[in-house]
C-alpha positions in Angstrom: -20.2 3.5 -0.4 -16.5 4.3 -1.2 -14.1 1.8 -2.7 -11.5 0.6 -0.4 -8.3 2.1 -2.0 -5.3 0.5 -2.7 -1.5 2.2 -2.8 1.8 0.1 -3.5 5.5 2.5 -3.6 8.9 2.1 -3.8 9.8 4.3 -1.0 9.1 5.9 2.2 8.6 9.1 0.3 6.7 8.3 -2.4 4.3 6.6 0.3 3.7 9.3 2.5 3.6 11.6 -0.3 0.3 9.8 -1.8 -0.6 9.2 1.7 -0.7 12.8 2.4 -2.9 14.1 -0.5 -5.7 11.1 0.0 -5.7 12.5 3.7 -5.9 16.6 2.2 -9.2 15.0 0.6 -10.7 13.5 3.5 -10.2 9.5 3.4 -9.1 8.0 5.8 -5.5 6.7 5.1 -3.1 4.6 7.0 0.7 4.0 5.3 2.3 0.5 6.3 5.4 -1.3 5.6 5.6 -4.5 3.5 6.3 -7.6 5.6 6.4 -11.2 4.5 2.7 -12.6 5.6 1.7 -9.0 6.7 -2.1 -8.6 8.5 -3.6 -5.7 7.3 -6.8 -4.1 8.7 -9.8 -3.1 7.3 -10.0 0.1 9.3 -9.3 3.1 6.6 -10.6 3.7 3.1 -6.5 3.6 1.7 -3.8 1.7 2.6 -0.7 2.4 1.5 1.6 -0.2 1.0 5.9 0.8 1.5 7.8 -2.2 -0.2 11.3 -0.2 0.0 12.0 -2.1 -3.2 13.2 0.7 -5.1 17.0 -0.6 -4.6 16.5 -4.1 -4.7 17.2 -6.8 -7.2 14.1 -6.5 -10.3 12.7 -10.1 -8.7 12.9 -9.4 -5.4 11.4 -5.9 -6.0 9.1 -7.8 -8.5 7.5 -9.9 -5.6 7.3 -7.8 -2.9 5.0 -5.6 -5.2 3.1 -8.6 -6.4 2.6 -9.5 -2.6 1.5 -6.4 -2.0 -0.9 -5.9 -4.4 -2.3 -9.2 -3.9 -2.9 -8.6 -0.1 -4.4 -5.7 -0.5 -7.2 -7.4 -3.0 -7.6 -10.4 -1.0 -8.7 -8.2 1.8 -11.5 -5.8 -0.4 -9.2 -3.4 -1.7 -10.2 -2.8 -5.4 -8.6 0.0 -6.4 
């Protein structure tokens, strides 16, 4: 079985970017874009997460990434 895989950037670039060489090695790969209470499907083996907090204040850029992260493990992504 493969892990469920688990991608939080900065940027739109940096997201695609990662997205682009999981899908070059075959997994599945969907890249999203971080929204407050965001539903997230369990339909590809990485999801990449875009917070566009490169820019933003260090807390507000701290918890979108913390948000992120933590949706991303309470759905079964564990890497």
């Amino acid at each position: 079985m493969i892990k469920l895989i688990g991608v939080v950037a900065d940027d739109t670039t940096g997201a695609n970017d990662i997205g682009i060489m999981f899908r070059k090695n075959h997994y599945t790969t969907k890249v999203i874009t971080f929204e407050e209470n965001m539903q997230i499907k369990k339909d590809s083996e990485v999801v990449i997460i875009d917070t566009d907090s490169r820019l933003d204040p260090p807390d507000v850029s701290y918890n979108r990434v913390y948000n992120a992260t933590k949706t991303l493990e309470n759905i079964g992504y564990t890497l």
